[in-house]
LOLUM-800807 format. One line per 4 residues: number of its first residue (from 0); their letters; for each residue y, x, z of C-alpha. Coordinates in nm, 3 decimals, padded with zeros to 5 digits, m for minus. Each point is the difference from the previous one (the first is absolute). Layout:
NUM) A) Y,X,Z | ...
//
This chain:
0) XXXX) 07.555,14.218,09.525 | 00.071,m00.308,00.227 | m00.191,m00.300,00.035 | 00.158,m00.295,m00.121
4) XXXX) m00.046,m00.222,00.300 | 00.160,00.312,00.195 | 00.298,00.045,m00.232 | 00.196,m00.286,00.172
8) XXXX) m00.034,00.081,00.343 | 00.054,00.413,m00.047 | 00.306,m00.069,m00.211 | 00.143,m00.240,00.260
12) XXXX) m00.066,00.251,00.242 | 00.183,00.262,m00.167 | 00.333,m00.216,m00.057 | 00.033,m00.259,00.172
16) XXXX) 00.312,00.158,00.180 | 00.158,00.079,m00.342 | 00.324,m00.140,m00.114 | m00.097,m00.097,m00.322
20) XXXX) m00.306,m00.139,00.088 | 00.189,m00.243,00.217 | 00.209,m00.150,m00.308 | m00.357,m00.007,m00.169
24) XXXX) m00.223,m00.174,00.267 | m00.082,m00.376,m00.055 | 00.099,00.020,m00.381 | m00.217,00.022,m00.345
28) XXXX) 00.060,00.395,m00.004 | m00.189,00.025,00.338 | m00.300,m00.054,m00.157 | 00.012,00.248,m00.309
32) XXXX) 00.069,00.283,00.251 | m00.335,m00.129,00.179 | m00.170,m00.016,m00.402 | 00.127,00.264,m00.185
36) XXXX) m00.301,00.146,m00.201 | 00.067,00.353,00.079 | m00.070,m00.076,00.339 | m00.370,00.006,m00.085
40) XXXX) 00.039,00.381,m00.122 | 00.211,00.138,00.243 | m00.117,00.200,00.308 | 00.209,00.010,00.343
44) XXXX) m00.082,00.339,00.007 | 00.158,00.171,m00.330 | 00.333,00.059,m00.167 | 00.080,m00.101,m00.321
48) XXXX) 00.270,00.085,m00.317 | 00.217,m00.197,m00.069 | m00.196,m00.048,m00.370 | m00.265,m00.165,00.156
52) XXXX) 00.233,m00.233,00.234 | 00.220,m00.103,m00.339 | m00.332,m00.060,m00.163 | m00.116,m00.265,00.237
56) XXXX) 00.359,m00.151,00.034 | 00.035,m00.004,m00.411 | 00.281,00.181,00.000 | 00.095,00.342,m00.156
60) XXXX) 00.026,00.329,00.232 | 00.351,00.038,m00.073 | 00.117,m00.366,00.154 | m00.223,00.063,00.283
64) XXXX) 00.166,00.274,00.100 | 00.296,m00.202,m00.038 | m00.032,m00.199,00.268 | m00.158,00.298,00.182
68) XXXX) 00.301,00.225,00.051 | 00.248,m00.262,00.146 | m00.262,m00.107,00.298 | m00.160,00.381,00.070
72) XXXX) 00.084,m00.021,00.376 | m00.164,m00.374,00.001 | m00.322,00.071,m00.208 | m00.080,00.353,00.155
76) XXXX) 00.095,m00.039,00.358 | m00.377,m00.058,00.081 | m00.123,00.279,m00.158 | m00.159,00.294,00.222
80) XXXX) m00.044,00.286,m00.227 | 00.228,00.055,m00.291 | m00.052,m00.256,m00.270 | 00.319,00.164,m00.196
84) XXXX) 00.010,00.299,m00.188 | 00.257,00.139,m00.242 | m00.278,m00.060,m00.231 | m00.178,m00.327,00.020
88) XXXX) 00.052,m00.314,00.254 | m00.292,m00.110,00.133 | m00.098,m00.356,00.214 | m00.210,m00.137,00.282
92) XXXX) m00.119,m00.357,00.045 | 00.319,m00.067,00.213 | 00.221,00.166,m00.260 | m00.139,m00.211,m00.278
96) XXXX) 00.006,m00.342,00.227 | 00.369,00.077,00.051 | 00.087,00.108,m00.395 | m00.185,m00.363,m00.089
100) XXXX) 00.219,m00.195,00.203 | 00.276,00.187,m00.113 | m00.074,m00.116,m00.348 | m00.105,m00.347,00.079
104) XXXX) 00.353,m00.017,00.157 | 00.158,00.206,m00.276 | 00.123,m00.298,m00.216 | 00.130,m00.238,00.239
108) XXXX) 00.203,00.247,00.270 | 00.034,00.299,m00.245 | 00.074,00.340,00.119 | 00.297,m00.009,00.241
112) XXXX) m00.151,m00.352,00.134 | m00.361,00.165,00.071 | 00.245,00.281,00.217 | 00.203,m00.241,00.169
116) XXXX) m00.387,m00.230,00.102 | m00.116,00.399,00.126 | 00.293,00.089,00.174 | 00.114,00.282,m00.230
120) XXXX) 00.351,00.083,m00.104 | 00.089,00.116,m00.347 | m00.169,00.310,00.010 | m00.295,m00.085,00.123
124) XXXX) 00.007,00.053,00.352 | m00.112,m00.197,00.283 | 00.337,m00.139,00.182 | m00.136,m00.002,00.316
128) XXXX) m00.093,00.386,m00.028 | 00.356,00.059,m00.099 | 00.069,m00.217,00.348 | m00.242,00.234,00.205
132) XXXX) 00.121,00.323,m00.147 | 00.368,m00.079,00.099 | m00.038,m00.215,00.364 | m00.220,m00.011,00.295
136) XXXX) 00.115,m00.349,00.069 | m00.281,m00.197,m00.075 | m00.374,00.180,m00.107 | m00.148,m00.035,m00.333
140) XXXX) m00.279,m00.257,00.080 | 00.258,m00.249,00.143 | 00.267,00.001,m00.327 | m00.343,00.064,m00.238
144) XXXX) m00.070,m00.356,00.135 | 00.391,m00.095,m00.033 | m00.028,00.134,m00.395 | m00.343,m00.221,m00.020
148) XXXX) 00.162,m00.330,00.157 | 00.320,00.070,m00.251 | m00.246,00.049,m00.325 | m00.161,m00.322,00.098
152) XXXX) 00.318,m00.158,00.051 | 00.157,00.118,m00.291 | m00.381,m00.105,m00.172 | 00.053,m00.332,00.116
156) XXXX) 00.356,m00.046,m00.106 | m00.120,00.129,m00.359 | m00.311,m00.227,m00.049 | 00.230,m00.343,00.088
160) XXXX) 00.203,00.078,m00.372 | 00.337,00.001,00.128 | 00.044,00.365,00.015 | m00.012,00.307,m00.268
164) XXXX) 00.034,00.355,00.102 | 00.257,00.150,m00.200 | 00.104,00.348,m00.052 | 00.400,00.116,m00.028
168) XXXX) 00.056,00.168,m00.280 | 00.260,00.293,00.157 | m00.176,00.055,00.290 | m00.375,m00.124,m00.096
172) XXXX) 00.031,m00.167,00.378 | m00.288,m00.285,00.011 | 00.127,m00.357,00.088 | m00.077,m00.342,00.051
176) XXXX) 00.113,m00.236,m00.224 | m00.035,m00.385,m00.047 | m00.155,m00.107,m00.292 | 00.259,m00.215,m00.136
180) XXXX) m00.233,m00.094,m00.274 | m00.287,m00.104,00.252 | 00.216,m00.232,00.201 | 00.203,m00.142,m00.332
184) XXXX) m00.342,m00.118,m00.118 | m00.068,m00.144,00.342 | 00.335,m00.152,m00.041 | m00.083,m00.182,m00.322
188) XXXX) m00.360,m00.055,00.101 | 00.168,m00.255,00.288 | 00.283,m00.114,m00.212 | m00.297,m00.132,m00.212
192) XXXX) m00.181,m00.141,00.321 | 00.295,m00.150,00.080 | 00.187,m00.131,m00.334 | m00.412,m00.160,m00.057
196) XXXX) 00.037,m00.210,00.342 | 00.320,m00.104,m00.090 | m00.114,m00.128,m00.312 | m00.293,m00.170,00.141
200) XXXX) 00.231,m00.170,00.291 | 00.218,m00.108,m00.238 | m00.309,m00.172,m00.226 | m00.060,m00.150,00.314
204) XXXX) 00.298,m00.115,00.072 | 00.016,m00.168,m00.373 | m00.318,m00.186,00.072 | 00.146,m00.169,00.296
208) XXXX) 00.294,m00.036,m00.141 | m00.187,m00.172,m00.273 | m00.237,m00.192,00.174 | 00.331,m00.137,00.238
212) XXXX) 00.159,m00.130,m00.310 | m00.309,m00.178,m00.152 | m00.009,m00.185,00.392 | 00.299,m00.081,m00.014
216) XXXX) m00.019,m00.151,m00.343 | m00.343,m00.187,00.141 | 00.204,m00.148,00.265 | 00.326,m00.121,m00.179
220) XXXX) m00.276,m00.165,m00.223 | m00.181,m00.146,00.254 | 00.337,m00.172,00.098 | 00.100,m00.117,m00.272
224) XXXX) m00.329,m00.149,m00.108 | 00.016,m00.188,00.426 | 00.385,m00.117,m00.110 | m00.104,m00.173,m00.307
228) XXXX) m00.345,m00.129,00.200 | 00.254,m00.146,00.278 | 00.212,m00.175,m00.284 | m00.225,m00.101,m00.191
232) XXXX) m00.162,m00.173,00.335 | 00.285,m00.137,00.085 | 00.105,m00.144,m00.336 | m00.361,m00.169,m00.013
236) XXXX) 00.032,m00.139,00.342 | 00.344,m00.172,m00.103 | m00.153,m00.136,m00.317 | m00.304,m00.145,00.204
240) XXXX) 00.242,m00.139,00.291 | 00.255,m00.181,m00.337 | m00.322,m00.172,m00.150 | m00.139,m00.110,00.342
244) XXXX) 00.304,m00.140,00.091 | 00.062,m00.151,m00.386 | m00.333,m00.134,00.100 | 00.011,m00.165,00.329
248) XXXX) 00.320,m00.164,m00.145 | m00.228,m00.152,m00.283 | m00.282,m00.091,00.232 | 00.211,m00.223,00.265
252) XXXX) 00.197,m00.192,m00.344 | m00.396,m00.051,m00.095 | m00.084,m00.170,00.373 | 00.308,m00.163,00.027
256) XXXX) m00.013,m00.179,m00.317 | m00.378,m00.033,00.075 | 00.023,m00.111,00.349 | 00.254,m00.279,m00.042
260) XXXX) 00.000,m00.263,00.312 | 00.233,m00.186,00.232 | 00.238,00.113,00.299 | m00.204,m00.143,00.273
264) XXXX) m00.340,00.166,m00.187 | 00.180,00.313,00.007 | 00.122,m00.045,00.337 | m00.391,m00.075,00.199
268) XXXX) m00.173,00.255,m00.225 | 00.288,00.270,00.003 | m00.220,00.249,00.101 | m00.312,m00.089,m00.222
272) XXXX) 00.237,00.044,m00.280 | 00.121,00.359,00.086 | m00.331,00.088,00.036 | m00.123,m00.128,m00.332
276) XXXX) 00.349,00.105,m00.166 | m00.084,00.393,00.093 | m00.354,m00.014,m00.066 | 00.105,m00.121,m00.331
280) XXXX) 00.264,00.280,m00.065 | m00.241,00.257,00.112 | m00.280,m00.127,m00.223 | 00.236,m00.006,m00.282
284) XXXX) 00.141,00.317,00.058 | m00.372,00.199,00.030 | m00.013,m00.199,m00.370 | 00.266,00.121,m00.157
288) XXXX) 00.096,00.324,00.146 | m00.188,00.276,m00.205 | 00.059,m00.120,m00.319 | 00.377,m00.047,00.043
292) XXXX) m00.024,00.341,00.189 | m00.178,00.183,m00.303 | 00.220,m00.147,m00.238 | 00.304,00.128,00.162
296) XXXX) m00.085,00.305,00.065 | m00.119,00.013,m00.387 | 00.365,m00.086,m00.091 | 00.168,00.254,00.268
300) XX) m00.223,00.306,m00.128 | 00.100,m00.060,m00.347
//
């Protein structure tokens, strides 16, 4: 049985260096290999059928064994005494831990992805023992690493959307693809972006377009309304100058007829009389002025 606050730390221990682990490290599925309930039951010590493993994983014997046979070199490669019989299969801890991730992969990577993450060809065998078996160029720890750095690679590539492994149907060769429909939607998704802030700029664009016309409008208004002001003015200005002229005429006829006297009066007190004479034809002016102005102006307006 393991302690729970153990079961983290001992299962890290065990694969940490494990392909699959590295396409499941830092996601959700991380943690259910670190809180599976079985986990509680199990002992590090013992082997167990594969009944009991399909049991905890909810799954029937038969699809366990499924994804058993395709990844026998993967699953048992830990394994010192023989786990395999004609008869029964039996599991470790590190057998199990590598049959979970297996089927917490299952779904998304399927079969021949799962191979391709491990480094397996179509048969199930580890490339890079294929490699060592048929060249001493380069020894099996350096292109196990190589195989590692390529199934992270190729894990990368995968996880950014762009990419689906696809299988030929003649030769059953595994390819990369690019997923047409991933980057179509992408395609549409910025259209959208795109045809929304053109739409917006061009509201935008209305509104000042808009708000230049109703200036515009403001400011022919404004000079119209000054041009009629000015006329208007001016207009009033030439009535006022006509009746102060009509009256300055009347006022001096007044002081002339009231002012009567002889040459030589005239002559001595010349400028006595001037003085009187435009005092007069102010006075009278300041008299008469706003009426004769309001009436006029009463009789231009209508």
């Amino acid at each position: 049985m393991i302690e729970t606050h153990d079961a983290k730390e001992m299962i890290f221990g065990i694969i940490q260096h494990d392909p699959l682990f590295a396409v499941i490290r830092d996601t959700p599925l991380e943690e259910v290999l670190y809180r599976d309930p079985y986990l509680s039951d199990i002992s590090e010590k013992k082997y167990y059928s594969t009944a009991e493993v399909s049991s905890w994983f909810d799954i029937t014997e038969r699809k366990l064994r499924y994804y058993i046979k395709p990844f026998e070199l993967y699953i048992f490669d830990d394994t010192k005494v023989n786990s395999k019989t004609t008869t029964a299969i039996r599991l470790n801890l590190p057998a199990i831990l590598k049959l979970r991730m297996i089927l917490l992969l299952k779904d998304e990577h399927r079969v021949n992805g799962l191979k391709l993450l491990l480094g397996m060809d179509e048969y199930g065998r580890f490339i890079d023992q294929q490699l060592a078996a048929t060249t001493d160029i380069a020894p099996s720890n350096e292109l196990a690493n190589k195989v590692d750095m390529l199934g992270n690679v190729l894990q990368q590539m995968m996880q950014t959307g762009l990419f689906n492994l696809e299988q030929e149907d003649e030769s059953g060769t595994l390819q990369i693809a690019l997923n047409k429909d991933f980057l179509t939607q992408n395609m549409l998704v910025q259209a959208s972006e795109s045809n929304n802030q053109i739409i917006e700029i061009q509201k935008e664009t209305n509104k000042l377009k808009y708000e230049n016309e109703r200036l515009q409008k403001q400011i022919t208004e404004l000079k119209e309304v000054n041009a009629k002001d000015v006329v208007i003015k001016v207009r009033e200005r030439f009535i006022e100058n006509e009746i102060a002229s009509a009256l300055r005429t009347e006022a001096l006829q007044q002081f002339s007829t009231q002012k009567k006297s002889g040459f030589f009066a005239k002559y001595f007190r010349s400028s006595q009389i001037e003085l009187e004479k435009e005092q007069f034809v102010e006075d009278y002016i300041s008299k008469h002025l706003t009426n004769r102005l309001e009436v006029a102006l009463i009789e231009y307006y209508e």
